[in-house]
N, C-alpha and C positions, 0 to 999 in steps of 0.2 A: 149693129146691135139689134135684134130680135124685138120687134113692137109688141103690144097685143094681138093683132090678126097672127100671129106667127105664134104665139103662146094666150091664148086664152085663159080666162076665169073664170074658174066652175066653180059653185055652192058648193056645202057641206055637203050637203046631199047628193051632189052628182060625182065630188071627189069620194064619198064615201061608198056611190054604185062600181066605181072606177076599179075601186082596192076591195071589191064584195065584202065589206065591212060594213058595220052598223054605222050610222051616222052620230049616235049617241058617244059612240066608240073613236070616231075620231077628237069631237066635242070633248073629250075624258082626256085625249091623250095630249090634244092641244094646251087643256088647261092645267095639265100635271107638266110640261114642258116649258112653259112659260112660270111655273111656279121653282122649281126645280133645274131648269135649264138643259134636262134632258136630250133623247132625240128617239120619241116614241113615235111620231108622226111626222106627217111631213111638213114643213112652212107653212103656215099660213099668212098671206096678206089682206090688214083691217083695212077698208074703206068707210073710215068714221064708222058707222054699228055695222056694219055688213061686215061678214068673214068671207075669202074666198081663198080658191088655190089654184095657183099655175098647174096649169098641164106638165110644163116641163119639170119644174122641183116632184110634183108626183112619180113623172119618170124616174127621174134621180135618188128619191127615194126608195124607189123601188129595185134599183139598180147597189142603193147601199146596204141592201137588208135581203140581197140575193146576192152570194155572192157566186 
């Protein structure tokens, strides 16, 4: 099983430098996703108020919206 050192936790903002997307823009899609159940963005995991995102679900996302 793949630890943190192996997939990492980036901010909005570094997840959002990653996908050259606004940071506002993920924040939007996060919260339309979780209202909705969507899949406009990619996972996010809360750390009590911190939002962050795996490197690897960003892959994956990226990988399900390329086909």
């Amino acid at each position: 099983m793949p630890g943190l050192a192996d997939d990492p936790l980036l901010t909005t903002e570094q997840a959002a430098e990653l996908l050259a997307i606004r940071p506002n823009l993920l924040r939007e899609w996060k919260y339309l996703d979780v209202r909705d159940g969507g899949d406009r963005g990619p996972q996010a995991v809360k750390l009590g108020r911190l939002v962050r995102y795996q490197l690897g679900e960003l892959e994956a996302w990226i990988e399900r919206h390329n086909p």
